[in-house]
C-alpha positions as CSV (number, residue, x, y, z in Angstrom):
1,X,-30.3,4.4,-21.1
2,X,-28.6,3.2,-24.2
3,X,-28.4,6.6,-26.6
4,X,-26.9,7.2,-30.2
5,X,-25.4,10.6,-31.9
6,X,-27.2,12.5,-34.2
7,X,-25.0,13.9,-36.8
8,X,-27.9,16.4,-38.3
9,X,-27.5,18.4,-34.9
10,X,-24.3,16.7,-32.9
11,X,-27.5,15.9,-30.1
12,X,-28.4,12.4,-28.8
13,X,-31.0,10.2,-29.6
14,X,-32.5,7.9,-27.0
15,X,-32.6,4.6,-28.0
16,X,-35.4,1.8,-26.3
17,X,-33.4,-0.1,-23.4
18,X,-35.1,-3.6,-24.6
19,X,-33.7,-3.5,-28.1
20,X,-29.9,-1.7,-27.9
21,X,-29.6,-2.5,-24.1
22,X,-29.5,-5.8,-24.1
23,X,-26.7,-8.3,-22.3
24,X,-24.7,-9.6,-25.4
25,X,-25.3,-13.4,-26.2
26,X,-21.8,-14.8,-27.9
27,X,-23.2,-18.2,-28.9
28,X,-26.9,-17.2,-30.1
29,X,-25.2,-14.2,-32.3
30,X,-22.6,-17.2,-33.4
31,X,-25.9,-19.7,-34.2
32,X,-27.2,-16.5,-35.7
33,X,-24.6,-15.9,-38.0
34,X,-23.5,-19.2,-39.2
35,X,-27.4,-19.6,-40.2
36,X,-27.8,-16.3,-42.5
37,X,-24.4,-16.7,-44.3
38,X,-25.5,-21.1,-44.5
39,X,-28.7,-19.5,-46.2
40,X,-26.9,-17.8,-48.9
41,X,-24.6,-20.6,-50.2
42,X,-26.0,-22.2,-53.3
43,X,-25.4,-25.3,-52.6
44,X,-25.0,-26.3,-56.3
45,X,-21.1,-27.2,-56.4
46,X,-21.7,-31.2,-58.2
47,X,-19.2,-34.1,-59.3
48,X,-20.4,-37.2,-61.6
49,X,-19.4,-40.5,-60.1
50,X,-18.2,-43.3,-62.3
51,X,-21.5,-44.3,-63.2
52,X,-22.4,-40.9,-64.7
53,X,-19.1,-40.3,-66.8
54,X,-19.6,-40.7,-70.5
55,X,-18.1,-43.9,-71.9
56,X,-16.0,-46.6,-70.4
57,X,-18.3,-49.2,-71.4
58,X,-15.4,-51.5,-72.9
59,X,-13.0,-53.5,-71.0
60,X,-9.3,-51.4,-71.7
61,X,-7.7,-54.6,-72.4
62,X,-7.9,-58.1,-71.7
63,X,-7.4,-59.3,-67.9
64,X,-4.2,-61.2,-68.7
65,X,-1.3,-61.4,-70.4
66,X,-0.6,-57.8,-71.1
67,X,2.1,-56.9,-68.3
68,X,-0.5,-54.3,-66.6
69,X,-2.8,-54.0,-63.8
70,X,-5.9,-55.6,-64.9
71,X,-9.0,-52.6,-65.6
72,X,-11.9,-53.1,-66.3
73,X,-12.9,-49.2,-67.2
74,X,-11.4,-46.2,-68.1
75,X,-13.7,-44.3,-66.0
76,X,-12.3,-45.6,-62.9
77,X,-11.8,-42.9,-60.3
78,X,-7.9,-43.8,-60.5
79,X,-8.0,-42.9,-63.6
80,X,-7.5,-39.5,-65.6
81,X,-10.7,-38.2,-66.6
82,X,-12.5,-41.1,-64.3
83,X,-15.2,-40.5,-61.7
84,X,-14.8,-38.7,-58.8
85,X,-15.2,-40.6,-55.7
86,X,-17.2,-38.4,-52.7
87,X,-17.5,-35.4,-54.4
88,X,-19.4,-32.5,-54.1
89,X,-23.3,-33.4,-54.7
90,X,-26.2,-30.5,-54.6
91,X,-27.5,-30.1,-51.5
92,X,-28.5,-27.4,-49.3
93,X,-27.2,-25.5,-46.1
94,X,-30.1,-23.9,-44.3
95,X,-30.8,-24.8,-40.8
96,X,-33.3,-23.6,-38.6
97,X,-32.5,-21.1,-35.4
98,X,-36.2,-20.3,-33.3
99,X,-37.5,-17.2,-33.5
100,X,-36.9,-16.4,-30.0
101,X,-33.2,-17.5,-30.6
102,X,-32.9,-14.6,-33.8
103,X,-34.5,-12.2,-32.1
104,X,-32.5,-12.4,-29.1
105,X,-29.3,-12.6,-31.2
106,X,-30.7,-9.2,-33.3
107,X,-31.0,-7.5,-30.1
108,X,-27.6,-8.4,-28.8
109,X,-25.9,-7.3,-32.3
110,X,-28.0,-3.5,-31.7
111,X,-26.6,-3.5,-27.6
112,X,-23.1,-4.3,-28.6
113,X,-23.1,-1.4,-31.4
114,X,-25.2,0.8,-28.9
115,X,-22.4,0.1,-25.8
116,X,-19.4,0.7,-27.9
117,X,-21.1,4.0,-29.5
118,X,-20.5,2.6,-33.3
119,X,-24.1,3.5,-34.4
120,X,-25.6,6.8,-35.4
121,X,-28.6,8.7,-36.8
122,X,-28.5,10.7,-40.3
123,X,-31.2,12.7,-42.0
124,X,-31.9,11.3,-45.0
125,X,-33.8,14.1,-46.5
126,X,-30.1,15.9,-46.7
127,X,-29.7,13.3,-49.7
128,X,-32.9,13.8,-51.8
129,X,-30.5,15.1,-54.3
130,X,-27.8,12.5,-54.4
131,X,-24.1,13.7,-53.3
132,X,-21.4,11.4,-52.6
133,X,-19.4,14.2,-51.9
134,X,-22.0,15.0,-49.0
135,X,-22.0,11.2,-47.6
136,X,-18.1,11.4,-47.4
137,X,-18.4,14.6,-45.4
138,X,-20.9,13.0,-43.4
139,X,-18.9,10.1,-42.2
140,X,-15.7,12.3,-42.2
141,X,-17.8,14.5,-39.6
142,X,-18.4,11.6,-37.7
143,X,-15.4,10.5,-37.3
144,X,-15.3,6.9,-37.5
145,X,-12.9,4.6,-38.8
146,X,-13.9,0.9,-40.2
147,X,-16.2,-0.5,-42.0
148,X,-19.9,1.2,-42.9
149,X,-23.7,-0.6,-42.6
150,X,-25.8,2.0,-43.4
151,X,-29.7,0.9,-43.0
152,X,-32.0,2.7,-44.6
153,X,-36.1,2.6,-44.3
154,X,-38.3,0.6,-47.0
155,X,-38.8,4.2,-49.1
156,X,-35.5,5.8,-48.4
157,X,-33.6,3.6,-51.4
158,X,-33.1,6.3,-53.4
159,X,-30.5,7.7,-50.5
160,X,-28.2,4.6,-50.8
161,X,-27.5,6.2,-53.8
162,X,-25.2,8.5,-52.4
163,X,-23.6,5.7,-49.9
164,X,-23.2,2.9,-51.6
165,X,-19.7,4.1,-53.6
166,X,-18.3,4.6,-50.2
167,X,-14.6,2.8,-49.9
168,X,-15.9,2.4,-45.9
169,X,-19.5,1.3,-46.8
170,X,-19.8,-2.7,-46.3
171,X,-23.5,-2.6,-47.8
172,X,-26.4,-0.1,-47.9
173,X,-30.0,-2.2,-46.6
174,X,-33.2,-1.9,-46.3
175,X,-33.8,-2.8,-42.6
176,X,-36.0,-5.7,-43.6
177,X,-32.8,-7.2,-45.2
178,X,-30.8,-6.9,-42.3
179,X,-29.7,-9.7,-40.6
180,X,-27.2,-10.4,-37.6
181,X,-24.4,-11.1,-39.7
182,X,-24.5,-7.6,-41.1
183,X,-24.5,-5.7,-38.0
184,X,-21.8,-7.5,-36.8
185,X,-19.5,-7.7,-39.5
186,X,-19.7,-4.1,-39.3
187,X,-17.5,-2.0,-37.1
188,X,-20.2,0.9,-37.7
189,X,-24.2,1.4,-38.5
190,X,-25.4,4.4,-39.3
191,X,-29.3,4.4,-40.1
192,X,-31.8,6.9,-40.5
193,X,-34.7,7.6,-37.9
194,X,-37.3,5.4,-39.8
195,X,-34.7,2.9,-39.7
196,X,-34.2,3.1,-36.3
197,X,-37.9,2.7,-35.6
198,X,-38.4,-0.3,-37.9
199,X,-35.0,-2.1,-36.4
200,X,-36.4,-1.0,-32.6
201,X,-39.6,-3.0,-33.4
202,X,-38.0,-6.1,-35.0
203,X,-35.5,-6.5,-32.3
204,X,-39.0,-6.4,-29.8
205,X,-41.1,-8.8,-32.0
206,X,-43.3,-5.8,-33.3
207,X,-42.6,-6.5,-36.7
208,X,-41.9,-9.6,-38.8
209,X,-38.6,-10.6,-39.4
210,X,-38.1,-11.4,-43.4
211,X,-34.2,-11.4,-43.1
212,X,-33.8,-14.0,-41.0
213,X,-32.4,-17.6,-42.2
């Protein structure tokens, strides 16, 4: 059975075998992935076409005679200060993974972090009075190197205050926010036991996913 560390006791936590002891999917956590960061991209990047630049109206000069290519604007995408030609228009990136498809890639993120032994269990009560001084100890205790995802429960925000200044600490989430991206762009989670619960019950469809693309 998969099982995590507790740094308030140096104990183990057991974890539930269907959500951290899954077989890891490559190309569902890939489709996972490139559909949460597509979700956050604005998608408002926008050129004007020739037709949209201000002036131009008037012929430059006369078609013949002059000794230079003939024009018959100066907002010509060859020209400086033209129209750009296949630029950037607003659009958006989303695309759509199933459910199933997310779920199954949530899962595989939790197993591969579970196999390797990069996730742990805090107390967050330790921080009701916030310490930076006593997260660094923390993660110095645990002895971990790499980057930080530390997920927090729904009314445990007022402990990320103690994380989130953290050189190590990638980001510091609520676990509805957490998406697949985040646990694997992290080399280490540590989350607290409500955490834990809440993730265990997304990763098993017992709770709605709101992080999802």
């Amino acid at each position: 059975m998969p099982s995590a560390k507790n740094l308030a006791d140096g104990k183990t936590v057991d974890l539930d075998d269907s959500a951290f002891g899954a077989r890891f999917n490559g190309p569902l956590v890939h489709e996972s992935v490139r559909a949460e960061l597509a979700a956050k991209r604005q998608g408002t990047a926008s050129t004007k076409t020739r037709g949209e630049v201000r002036g131009g109206g008037a012929k430059p000069w006369r078609q013949k005679g002059t000794g230079r290519a003939r024009a018959g604007s100066s907002r010509s995408p060859v020209w400086t200060g033209g129209g750009t030609v296949f630029g950037p228009r607003p659009r958006h990136y989303t695309f759509k993974v199933n459910r199933k498809e997310r779920r199954a890639a949530f899962r595989s993120a939790l197993s591969i972090h579970a196999e390797r032994g990069s996730i742990a269990v805090f107390d967050p009560k330790a921080f009701d009075d916030v310490s930076t001084k006593a997260a660094a100890k923390l993660v110095t205790d645990w002895g971990v190197k790499g980057s930080l995802l530390i997920v927090l429960g729904e009314t445990e925000e007022r402990v990320a205050l103690s994380f989130r200044n953290l050189a190590d600490v990638r980001a510091v989430v609520p676990t509805t926010n957490v998406g697949v991206a985040d646990l694997i762009g992290a080399a280490n989670v540590l989350v607290s036991p409500t955490a834990l619960d809440e993730l265990t019950a997304r990763a098993k469809g017992e709770k709605k996913e709101e992080a999802s693309a």
